[in-house]
N, C-alpha and C positions, 0 to 999 in steps of 0.2 A: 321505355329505356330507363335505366336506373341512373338516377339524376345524378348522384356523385361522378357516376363514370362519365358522365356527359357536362360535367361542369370539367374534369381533368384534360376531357379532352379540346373543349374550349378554350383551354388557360393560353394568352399569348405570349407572345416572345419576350416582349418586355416586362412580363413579370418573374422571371430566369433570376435567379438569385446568384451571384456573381462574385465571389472575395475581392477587395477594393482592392487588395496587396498581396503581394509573394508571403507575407510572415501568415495573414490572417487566413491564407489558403491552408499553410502546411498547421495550423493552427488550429480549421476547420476539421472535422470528420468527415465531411464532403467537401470536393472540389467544386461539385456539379450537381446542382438538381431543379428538378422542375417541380414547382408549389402547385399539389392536386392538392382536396380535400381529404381522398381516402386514402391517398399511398402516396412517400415519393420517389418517382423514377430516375435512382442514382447510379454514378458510374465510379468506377475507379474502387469504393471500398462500400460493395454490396450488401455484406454481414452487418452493416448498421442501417437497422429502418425503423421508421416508424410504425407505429400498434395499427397495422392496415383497419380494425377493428372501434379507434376510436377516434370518433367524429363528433360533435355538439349534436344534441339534439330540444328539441324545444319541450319537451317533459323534466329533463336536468334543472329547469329553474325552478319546477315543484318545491315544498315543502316535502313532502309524502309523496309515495310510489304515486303512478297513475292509477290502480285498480283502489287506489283511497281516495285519493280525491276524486272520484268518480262516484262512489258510494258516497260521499259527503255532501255533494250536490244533489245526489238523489235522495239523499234523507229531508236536507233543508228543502228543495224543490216543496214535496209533496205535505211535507209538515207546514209551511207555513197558507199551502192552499187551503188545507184541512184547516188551520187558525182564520184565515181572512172567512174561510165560508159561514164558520162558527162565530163571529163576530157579526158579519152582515145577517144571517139571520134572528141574531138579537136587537141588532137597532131594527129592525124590519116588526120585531112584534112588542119595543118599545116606542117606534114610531120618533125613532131619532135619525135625524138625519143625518146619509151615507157620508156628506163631504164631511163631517164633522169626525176627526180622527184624533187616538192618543200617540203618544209615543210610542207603545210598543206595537201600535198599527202601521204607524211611519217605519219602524226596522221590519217590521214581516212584509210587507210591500216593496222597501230595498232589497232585504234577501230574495223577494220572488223572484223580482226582475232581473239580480243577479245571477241567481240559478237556472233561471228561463236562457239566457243571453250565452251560459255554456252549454247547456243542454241540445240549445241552438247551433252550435256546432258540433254538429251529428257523432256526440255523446263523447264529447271529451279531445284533447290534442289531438290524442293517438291517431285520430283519422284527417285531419289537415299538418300531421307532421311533414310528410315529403313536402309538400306545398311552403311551408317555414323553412325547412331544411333549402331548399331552392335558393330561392331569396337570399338568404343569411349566404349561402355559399356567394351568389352572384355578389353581392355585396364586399365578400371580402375578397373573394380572387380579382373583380374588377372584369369588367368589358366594357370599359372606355376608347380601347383604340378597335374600330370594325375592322378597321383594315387589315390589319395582323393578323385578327383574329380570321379572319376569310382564308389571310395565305395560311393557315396551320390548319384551316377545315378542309383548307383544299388540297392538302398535301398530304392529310390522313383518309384521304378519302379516297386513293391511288392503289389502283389492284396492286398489290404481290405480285414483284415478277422474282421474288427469289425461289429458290431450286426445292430449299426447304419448306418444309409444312409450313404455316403461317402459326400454330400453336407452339415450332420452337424458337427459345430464349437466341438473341441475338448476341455474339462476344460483346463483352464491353468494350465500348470505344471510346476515348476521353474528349474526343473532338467531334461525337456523332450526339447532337442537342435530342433528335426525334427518329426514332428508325421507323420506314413504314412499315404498317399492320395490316391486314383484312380487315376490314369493317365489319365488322356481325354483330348480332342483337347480343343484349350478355344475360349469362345464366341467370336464372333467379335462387339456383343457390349453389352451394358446394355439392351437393348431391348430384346434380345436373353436371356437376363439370367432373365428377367419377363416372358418370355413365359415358360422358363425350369420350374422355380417354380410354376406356372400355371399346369404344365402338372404331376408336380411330384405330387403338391394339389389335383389332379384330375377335376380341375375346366374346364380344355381345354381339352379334347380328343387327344389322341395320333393319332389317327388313322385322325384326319382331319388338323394335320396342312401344307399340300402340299395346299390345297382348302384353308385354312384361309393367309398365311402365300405367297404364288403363287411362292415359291422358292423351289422346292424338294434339290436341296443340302442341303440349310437351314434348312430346317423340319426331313431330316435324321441327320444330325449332332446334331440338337436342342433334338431332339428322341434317340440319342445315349449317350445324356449326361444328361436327363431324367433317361434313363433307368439304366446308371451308378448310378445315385445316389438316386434311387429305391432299387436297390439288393446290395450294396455296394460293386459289383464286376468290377474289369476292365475289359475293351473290347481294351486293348492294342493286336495288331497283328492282329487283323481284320480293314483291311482298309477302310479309309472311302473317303477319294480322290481317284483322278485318273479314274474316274467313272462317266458315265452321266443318272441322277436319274429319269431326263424327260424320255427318251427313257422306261422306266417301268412303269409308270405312268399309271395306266389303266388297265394294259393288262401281265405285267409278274411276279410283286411282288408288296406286300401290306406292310406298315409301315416296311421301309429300316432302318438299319441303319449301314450296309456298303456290300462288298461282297468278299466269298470266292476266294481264287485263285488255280485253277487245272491246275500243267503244262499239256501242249501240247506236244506230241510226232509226228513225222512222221512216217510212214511205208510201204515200197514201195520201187519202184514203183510195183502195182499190175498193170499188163498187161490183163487186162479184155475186150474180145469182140473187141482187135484189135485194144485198146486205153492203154497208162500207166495214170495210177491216184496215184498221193503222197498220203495218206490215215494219215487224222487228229485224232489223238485222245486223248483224255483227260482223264488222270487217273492218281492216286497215287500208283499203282501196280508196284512193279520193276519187267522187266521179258516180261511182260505184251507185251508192244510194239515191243522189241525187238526179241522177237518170234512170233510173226504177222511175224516180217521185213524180219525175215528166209523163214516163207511160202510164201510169197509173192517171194522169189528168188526163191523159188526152182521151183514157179506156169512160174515164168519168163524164167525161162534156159529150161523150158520144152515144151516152146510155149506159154501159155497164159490158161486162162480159159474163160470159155462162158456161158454167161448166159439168161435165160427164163425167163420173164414174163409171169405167168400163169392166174395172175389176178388180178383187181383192184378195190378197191371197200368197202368204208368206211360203217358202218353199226351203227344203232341205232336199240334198243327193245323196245316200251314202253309196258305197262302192261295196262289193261281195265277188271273192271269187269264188269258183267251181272248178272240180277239175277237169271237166270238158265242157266246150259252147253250147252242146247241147242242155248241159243240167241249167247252165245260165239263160238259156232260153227257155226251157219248163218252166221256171221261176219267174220271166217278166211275160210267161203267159199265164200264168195264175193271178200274178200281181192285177191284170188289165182284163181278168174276165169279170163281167160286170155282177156273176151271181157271187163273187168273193166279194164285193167291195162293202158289202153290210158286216161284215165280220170281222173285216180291214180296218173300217173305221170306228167300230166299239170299243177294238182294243188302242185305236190311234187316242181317242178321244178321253180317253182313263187319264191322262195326262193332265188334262184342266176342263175349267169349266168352261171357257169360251174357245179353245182350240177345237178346231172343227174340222174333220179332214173333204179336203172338197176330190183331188182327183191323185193319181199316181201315173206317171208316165215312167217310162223304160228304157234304156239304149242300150245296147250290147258293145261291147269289142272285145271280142275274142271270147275266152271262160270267163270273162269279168262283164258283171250286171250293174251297171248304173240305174239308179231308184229317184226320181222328182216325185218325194211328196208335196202340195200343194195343200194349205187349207187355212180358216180364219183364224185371224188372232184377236180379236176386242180393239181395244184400245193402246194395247200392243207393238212394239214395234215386231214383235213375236219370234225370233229364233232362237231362244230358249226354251220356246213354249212347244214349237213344231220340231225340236229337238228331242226333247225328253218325248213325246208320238212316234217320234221315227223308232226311238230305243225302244220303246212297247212292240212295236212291231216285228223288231229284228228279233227279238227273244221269240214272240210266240209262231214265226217262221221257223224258227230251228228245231221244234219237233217236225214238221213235215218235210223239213230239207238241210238234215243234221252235218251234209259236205258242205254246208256254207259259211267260207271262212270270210267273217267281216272285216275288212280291211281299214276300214275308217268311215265314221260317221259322214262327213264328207268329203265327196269326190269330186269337188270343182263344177258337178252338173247342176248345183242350186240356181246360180252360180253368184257367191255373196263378192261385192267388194275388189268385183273383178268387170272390165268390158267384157260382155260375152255374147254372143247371139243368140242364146237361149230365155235370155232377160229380154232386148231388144222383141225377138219374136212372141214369145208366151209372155213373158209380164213377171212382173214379181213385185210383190206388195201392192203399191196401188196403183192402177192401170187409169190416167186420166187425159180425156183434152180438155182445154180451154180454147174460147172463139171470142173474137169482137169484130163488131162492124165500124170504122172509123170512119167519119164523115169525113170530107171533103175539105172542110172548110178549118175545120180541126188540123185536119195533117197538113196542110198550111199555114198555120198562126201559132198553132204548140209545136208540131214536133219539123217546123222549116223546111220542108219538101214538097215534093208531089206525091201523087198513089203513083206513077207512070213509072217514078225512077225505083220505088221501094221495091214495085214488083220485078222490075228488073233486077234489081241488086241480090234481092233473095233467092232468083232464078241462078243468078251467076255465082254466089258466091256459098249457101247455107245448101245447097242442093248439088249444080256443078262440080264446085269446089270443094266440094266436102267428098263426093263423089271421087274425084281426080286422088284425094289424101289417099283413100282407102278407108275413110270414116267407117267407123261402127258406131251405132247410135248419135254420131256427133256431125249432125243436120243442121246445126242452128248457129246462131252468134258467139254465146257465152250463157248458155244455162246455166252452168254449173256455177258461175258467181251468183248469180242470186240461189240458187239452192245454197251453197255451202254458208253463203252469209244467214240463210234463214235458218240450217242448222246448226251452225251456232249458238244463235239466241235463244232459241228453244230447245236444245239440249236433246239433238238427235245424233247418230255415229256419224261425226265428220268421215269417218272414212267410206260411206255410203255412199256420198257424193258421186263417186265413181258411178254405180250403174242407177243414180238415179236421178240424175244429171243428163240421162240419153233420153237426145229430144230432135223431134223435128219439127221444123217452123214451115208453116206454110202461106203466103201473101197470094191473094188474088184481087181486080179489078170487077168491083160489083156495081149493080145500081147505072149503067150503060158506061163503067169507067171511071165513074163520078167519086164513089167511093171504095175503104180499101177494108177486105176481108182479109182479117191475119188470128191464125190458130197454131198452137203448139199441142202434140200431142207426146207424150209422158207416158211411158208402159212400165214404169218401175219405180215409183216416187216409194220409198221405205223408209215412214213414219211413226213415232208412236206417240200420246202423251200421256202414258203411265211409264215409270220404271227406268233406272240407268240416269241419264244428265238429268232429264227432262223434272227430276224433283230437287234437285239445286233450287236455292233461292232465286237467283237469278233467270237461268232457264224457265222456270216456273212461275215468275212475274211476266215474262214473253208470252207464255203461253196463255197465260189471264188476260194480257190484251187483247189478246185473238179469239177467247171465249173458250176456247180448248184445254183446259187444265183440270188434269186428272180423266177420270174415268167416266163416260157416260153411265148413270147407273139407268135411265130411261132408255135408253136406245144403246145397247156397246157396240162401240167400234165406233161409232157414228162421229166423236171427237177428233178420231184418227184421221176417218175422210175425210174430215171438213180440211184437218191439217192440209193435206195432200193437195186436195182443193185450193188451199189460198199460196201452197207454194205456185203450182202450176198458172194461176191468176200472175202471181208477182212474174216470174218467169215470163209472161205473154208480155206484161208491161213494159220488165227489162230488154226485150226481143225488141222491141216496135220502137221504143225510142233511141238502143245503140245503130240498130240499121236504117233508122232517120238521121244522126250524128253521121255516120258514113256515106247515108246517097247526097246528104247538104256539106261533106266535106270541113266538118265541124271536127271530128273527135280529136285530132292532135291538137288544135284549138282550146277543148275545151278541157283535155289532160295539162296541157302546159299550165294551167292558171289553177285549176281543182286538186292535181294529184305529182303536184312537184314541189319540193317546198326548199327554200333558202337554209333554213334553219341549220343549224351544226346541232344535232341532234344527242351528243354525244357531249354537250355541254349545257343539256336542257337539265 
């Protein structure tokens, strides 16, 4: 933030410069004004201001420009190193000793260290000016009274509820000390505050100044203060630094103009398949994490859980009609005779290198031919990649069945991002369960129950009751909090959550009663960690805890299972200790103290 503007707007009330009398006011050229550094903001007679342009700065008290005395320093600097080197190797081969010095060894020894001492600040004022310029301001405007100074931060820092933009000039009003403003970062120059009014005119497109402008910090901040003074609302608390805008450019968010922050929780170690994994997740739920961190202890004192990969295999539908049932049936009986599929899949597979077409399934209604291709992606979340397969196919179909008019890439039979039964029954992306055996003594001491009541409750409540809802895929407690919080962190489609989030939980009484056997099984976990969030900084440090970041180039895909794997792990953990919190009559207990909070948030 540009320190003048932030020392004006610190200035408090008692440094208001005020006419002591009626003569010395009409006397004055202002009645009113408030002492900034860079401007002052007068009322009553506007046409007299000061040079917004000139401010002290700590080069003014030079002799010479700064590009001289900067050379001057560098001249003396290295001239007098070159003299002291050339002297010490003559006492060196006279064999005179170094402490013995003349006078004009005493001044080339002061010049060093004088030239060293500026050179030592990294090359002259110019770059610890703002730094002086600070100070010297704080100095002379004063911030002696905090108090005042609070109420005037705290009154400029009040959204805009007026009607107008927040960019227009308010009337002058002779008895209005401070009008409020929006808050927003300020330009870094005049140029930027032609492009703002440009974009608020409608003359420039919001959406192209990253391409006109080739600076995305610049075009999200220039867009953030556009937009401010469009809706006269502030976007004070959403950050707009700290953040690199390249990196989304393309491919993760369109017209930025700053981003939210989700803390990070850990949870673990979950001891899955003979390895511990930390377990990242991102959420505002209090509760949330911390009961994951329970299952995952109690899945650890009991040995570990284990889990299956059943299947893998990203899918697209597109939809094609004909103009009768029958040509749509010729066509999903071609598509599923198994002596086309080697044909099918050559031209599926032209696409990429690790797209693989595994099968095609079929559905008719009516002249319209719905198409599930199915096949691998790497490392993948891959519906980009099983897209652009599906395209190669559709093209080399239409020499042998030129009446098929494509309707759309997809027709809801994938079926992405949506509950569907086609997901829950076939699978999509990665098909997995997870299992633990929980001792006895365990689901007693960590997670405060019995097996007797779990198995009950799961009976009643994940199975029953989900039953009674009309559930689709939604058999379990809360999958979907621990999935959405682990996609978060690791930078997978939040809106995926949906179908891969369908999970059913299963509790049985093993070992003659003694102990409890609880599995979740997961037929659509859609993963990837190449590509899209998952290369964010942040996403991508998640994904390094967990071992998974970037691409297997030894085994592909095998990053992505593992992914799949340790949600489905986390999810078992999350299962087994919310339906322990509910058969021990804990969870309202343990929300009231973890996930409510006193606070006025709104004055944090």
């Amino acid at each position: 933030m540009d320190v003048r503007r932030r020392s004006s707007l610190k200035a408090p009330l008692h440094k208001l410069q005020i006419p002591s009398s009626p003569a010395a006011s009409l006397a004055s050229p202002h009645h009113l004004m408030i002492k900034t550094p860079k401007k002052m903001l007068l009322h009553d007679h506007d046409d007299d201001r000061v040079d917004p342009h000139h401010s002290p700065k700590a080069s003014d008290a030079l002799p010479l420009p700064l590009y001289l005395t900067n050379a001057v320093f560098f001249t003396l600097f290295f001239s007098v190193v070159y003299y002291l080197l050339i002297r010490w190797r003559e006492k060196i081969r006279n064999s005179t000793p170094l402490h013995v010095v003349t006078l004009s060894e005493i001044a080339a020894v002061v010049t060093f260290v004088a030239s060293f001492i500026y050179l030592l600040g990294f090359f002259g004022i110019g770059f610890v000016q703002p730094f002086l310029t600070r100070s010297s301001q704080d100095d002379v405007w004063g911030a002696d009274d905090d108090d005042e100074e609070e109420d005037v931060d705290d009154l400029l820092r009040k959204d805009d509820t007026r009607s107008a933009p927040c960019a227009a000039a308010p009337s002058p009003k002779p008895k209005k000390l401070v009008d409020p403003v929006v808050d927003s970062a300020p330009l870094s120059s005049e140029e930027d505050e032609e492009v703002v009014k440009a974009v608020v005119a409608g003359t420039t497109p919001s959406y192209s100044l990253e391409s006109k402008l080739g600076d995305c910090r610049r075009a999200a901040a220039i867009r953030r203060e556009a937009l401010q003074r469009i809706t006269g609302k502030s976007l004070e608390g959403l950050p707009l630094d700290g953040f690199n805008y390249d990196s989304i450019l393309g491919q993760c968010c369109e017209m930025p103009v700053g981003y939210i922050q989700i803390p990070v929780g850990i949870a673990g170690p979950l001891f899955l398949d003979g390895r511990e994994y930390s377990v990242p997740m991102a959420t505002t739920e209090g509760c949330l994490v911390a009961s994951t961190n329970r299952g995952c202890k109690a899945i650890y004192a009991s040995g570990g859980a284990t889990s299956i990969l059943l299947k893998d295999g990203m899918t697209r539908a597109p939809v094609v009609r004909f103009g009768t049932a029958r040509r749509a049936a010729d066509l999903k009986f071609f598509l599923e005779d198994p002596l086309n599929f080697e044909t099918l899949a050559l031209v599926f597979n032209r696409s990429s290198r690790f797209g693989r077409l595994q099968s095609i399934k079929c559905a008719v209604a009516g002249k319209n031919l719905y198409m599930r291709f199915c096949c691998s992606t790497g490392d993948a979340m891959g519906m980009n990649m099983v897209s652009k397969g599906v395209q190669n196919v559709l093209d080399f179909l239409q020499a042998d069945f030129p009446d098929m008019d494509v309707i759309g890439i997809s027709g809801n039979y994938c079926s992405d991002k949506k509950p569907a039964a086609v997901n829950w029954i076939e699978g999509r992306g990665k098909s997995v369960v997870c299992e633990a055996i929980i001792k006895e003594e365990v689901v007693k001491k960590v997670l405060k129950t019995d097996v007797a009541s779990l198995v009950e409750l799961n009976m009643l409540k994940n199975l029953t009751g989900s039953a009674m809802a009309g559930a689709l895929g939604g058999f379990n407690a809360h999958a979907s909090n621990i999935v959405s919080a682990v996609f978060l962190a690791t930078g997978q489609d939040p809106a995926q959550n949906v179908e891969s989030s369908h999970c059913i939980t299963m509790m049985e009484a093993v070992n003659d009663g003694k102990d409890l056997h609880v599995s979740v099984t997961m037929p659509s976990i859609e993963v990837g960690t190449v590509g899209g969030g998952t290369q964010l900084a942040s996403q991508s440090a998640c994904l390094n805890l967990l071992g998974v970041k970037g691409a297997n180039r030894e085994a592909p895909g095998s990053n992505a299972r593992l992914l799949a794997s340790v949600v489905a792990g986390s999810v078992l953990a999350g299962e087994l200790s919310l339906m322990s919190a509910l058969a021990a009559g804990q969870l309202v207990k343990s929300h009231m103290k973890y996930n409510r909070s006193n606070k006025d948030v709104s004055k944090a």
